[in-house]
C-alpha positions as CSV (number, residue, x, y, z in Angstrom):
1,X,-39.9,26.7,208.0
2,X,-36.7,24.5,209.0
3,X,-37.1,22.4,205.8
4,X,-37.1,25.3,203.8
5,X,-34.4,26.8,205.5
6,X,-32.1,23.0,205.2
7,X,-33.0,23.9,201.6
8,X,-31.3,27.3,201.5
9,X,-28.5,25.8,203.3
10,X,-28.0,23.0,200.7
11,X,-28.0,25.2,197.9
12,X,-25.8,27.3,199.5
13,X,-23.2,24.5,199.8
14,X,-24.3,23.5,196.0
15,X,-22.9,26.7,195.0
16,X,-20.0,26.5,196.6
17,X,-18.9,22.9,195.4
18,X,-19.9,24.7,191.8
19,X,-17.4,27.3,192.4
20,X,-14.7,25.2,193.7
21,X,-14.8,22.7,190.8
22,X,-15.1,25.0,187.6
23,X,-11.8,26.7,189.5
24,X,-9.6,23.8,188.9
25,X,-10.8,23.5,185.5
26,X,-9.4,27.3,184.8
27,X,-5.7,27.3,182.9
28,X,-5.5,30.9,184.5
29,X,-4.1,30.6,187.6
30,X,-5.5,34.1,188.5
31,X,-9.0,33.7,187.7
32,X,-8.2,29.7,189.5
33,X,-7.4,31.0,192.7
34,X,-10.1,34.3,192.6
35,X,-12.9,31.5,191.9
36,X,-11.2,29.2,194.2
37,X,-11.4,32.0,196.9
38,X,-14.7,32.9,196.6
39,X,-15.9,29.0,196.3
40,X,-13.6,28.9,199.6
41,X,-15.6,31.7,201.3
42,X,-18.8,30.9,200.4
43,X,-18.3,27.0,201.6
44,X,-17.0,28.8,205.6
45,X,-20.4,30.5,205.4
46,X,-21.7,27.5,205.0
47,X,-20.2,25.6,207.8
48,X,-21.2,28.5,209.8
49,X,-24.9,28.1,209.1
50,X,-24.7,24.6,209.3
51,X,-22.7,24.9,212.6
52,X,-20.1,22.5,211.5
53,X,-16.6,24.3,213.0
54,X,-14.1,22.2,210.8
55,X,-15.9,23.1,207.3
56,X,-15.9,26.7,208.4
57,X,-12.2,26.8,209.4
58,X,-10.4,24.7,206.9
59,X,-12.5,26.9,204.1
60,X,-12.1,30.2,205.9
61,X,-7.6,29.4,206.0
62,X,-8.1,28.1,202.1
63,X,-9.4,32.0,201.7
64,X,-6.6,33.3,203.9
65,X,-3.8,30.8,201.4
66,X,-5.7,32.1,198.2
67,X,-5.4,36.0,199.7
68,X,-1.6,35.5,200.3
69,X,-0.9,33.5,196.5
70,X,-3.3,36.7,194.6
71,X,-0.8,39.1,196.9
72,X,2.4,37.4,195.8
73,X,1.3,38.0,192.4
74,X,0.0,41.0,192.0
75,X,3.2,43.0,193.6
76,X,5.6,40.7,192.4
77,X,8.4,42.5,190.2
78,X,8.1,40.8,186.6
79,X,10.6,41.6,183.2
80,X,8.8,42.3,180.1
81,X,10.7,42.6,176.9
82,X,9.8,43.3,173.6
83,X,11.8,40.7,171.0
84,X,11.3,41.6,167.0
85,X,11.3,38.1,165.3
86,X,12.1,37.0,161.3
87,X,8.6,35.7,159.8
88,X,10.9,33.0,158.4
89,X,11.5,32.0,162.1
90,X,10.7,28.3,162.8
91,X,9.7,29.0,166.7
92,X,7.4,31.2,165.4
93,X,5.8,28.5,163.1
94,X,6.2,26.2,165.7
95,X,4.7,28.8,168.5
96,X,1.1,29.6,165.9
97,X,0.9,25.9,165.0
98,X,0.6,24.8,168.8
99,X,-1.7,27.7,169.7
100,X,-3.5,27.4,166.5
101,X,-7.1,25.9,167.7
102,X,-7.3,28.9,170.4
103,X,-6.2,31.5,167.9
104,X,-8.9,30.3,166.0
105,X,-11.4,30.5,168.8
106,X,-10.2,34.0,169.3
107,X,-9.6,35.5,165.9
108,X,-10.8,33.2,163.5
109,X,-10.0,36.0,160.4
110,X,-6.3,35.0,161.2
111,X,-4.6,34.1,158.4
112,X,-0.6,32.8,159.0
113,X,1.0,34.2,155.6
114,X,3.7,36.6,156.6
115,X,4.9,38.8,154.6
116,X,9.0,40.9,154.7
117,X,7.6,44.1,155.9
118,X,5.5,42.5,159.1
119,X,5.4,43.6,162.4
120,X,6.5,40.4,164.2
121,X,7.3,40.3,167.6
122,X,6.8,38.5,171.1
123,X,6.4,39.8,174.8
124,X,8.7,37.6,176.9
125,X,7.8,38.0,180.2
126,X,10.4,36.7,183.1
127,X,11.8,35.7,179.5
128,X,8.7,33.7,178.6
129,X,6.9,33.8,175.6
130,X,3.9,35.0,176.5
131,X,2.3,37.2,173.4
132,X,3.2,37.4,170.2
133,X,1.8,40.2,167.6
134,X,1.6,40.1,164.0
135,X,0.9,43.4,161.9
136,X,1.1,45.0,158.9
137,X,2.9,48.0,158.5
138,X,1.3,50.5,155.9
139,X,2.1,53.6,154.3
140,X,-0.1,55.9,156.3
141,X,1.2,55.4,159.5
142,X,-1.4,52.3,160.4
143,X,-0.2,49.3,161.5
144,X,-2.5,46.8,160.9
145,X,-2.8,44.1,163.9
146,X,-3.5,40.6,161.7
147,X,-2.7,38.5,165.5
148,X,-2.4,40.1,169.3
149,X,-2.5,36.2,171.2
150,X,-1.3,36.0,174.7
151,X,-0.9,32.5,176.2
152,X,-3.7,30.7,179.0
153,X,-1.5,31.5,181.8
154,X,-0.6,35.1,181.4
155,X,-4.0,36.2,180.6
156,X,-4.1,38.9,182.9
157,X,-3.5,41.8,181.0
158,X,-0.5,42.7,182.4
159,X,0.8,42.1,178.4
160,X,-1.2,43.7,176.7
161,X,-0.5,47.2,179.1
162,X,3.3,46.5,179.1
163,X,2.7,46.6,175.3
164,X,0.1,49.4,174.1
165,X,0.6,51.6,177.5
166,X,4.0,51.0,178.5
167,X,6.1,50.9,175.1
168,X,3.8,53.4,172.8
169,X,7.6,55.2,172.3
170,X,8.2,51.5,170.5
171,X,5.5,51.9,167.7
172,X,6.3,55.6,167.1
173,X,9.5,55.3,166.6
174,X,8.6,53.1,163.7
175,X,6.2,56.0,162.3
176,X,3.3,54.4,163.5
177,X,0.5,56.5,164.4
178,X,-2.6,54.3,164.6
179,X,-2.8,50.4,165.7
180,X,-5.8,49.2,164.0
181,X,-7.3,45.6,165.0
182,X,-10.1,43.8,163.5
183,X,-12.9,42.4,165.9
184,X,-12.4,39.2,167.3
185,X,-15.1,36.7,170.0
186,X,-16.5,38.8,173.1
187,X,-13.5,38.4,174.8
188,X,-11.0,39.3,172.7
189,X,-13.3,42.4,172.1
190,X,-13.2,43.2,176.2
191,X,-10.1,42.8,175.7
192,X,-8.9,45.6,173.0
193,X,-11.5,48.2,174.9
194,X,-9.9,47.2,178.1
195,X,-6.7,48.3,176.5
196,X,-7.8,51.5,175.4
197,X,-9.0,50.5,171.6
198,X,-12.2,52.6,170.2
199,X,-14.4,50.6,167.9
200,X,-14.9,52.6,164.6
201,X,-18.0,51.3,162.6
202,X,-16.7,53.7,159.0
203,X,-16.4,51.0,156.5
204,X,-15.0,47.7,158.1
205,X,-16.1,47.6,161.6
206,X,-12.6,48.1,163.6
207,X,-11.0,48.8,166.9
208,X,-8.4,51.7,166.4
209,X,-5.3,52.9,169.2
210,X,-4.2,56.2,168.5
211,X,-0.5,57.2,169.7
């Protein structure tokens, strides 16, 4: 009964080494400190079964450090802004050629030829880029999403909610009725349902926003 209960403890410890190392491998530094947390936690329990004071405490104040950073972040005050860009622009070249392997990971169908009636434009964020979409305006009131990418570190939706929630008067304005998006990986998917896209399966499968 004691051995198998040593073995409980272990893997209880196990896991919470797991957690702790795939956190620092995460660019997000929202999901890093969550996972971090929760490593954090899981590693006091374990000093508490284990009866080992000092593991306990120094994990139980990393949860209390993680608590306060998450805090800090959540109800800080940030500055979006919208900023319409030239396809011709060379930061926006620049800007799809370093992100290019992750765009491909995410929407693989994208295809960087721009043409003069495109939808360009980033999110800045605390003047950051931190988004950038590229659509297709059509004659039908559609516009066509061909790119929504937001970068590693602001992966939190906060983007995508300042964009499609926030500033819908921004795509009326234009006559735009519907944002359409084409399907990207799982995530990308979660992603456009998270932000209030329907998937339509009538002819090409899509995701459609109605405004």
């Amino acid at each position: 009964m004691e051995l198998e209960t040593t073995f409980i403890y272990e893997l209880i410890g196990y896991a919470a080494s797991l957690l702790v190392a795939v956190s620092l491998m995460m660019s997000n530094i929202i999901q890093l400190r969550i996972v971090n947390m929760i490593g954090a936690a899981i590693f006091s329990l374990y000093g508490i079964l284990i009866g080992s004071i000092p593991v306990a405490a120094m994990n139980g104040f990393i949860v209390l450090v993680n608590i306060y950073y998450l805090t800090q972040i959540y109800s800080a005050v940030e500055y979006f802004q919208i900023l319409r860009i030239s396809a011709e622009s060379e930061y926006l070249k620049t800007f799809l050629n370093f992100y290019q392997d992750q765009i491909n990971v995410f929407q693989p169908e994208f295809y960087s030829k721009f043409r003069e009636d495109d939808l360009n434009i980033f999110v800045l964020r605390d003047m950051i880029p931190a988004g950038l979409l590229v659509g297709n305006l059509t004659d039908h009131g559609d516009l066509v999403v061909e790119l929504d990418f937001v970068v590693p570190q602001f992966r939190d939706f906060k983007v995508g909610k300042f964009l499609f929630e926030d500033n819908k008067a921004f795509f009326s304005d234009k006559g735009i009725e519907r944002i359409i998006a084409l399907p990207g990986n799982q995530k990308h998917n979660d992603y456009l349902e998270e932000m209030g896209f329907e998937l339509e399966n009538t002819g090409k499968q899509h995701y459609q926003l109605s405004l």
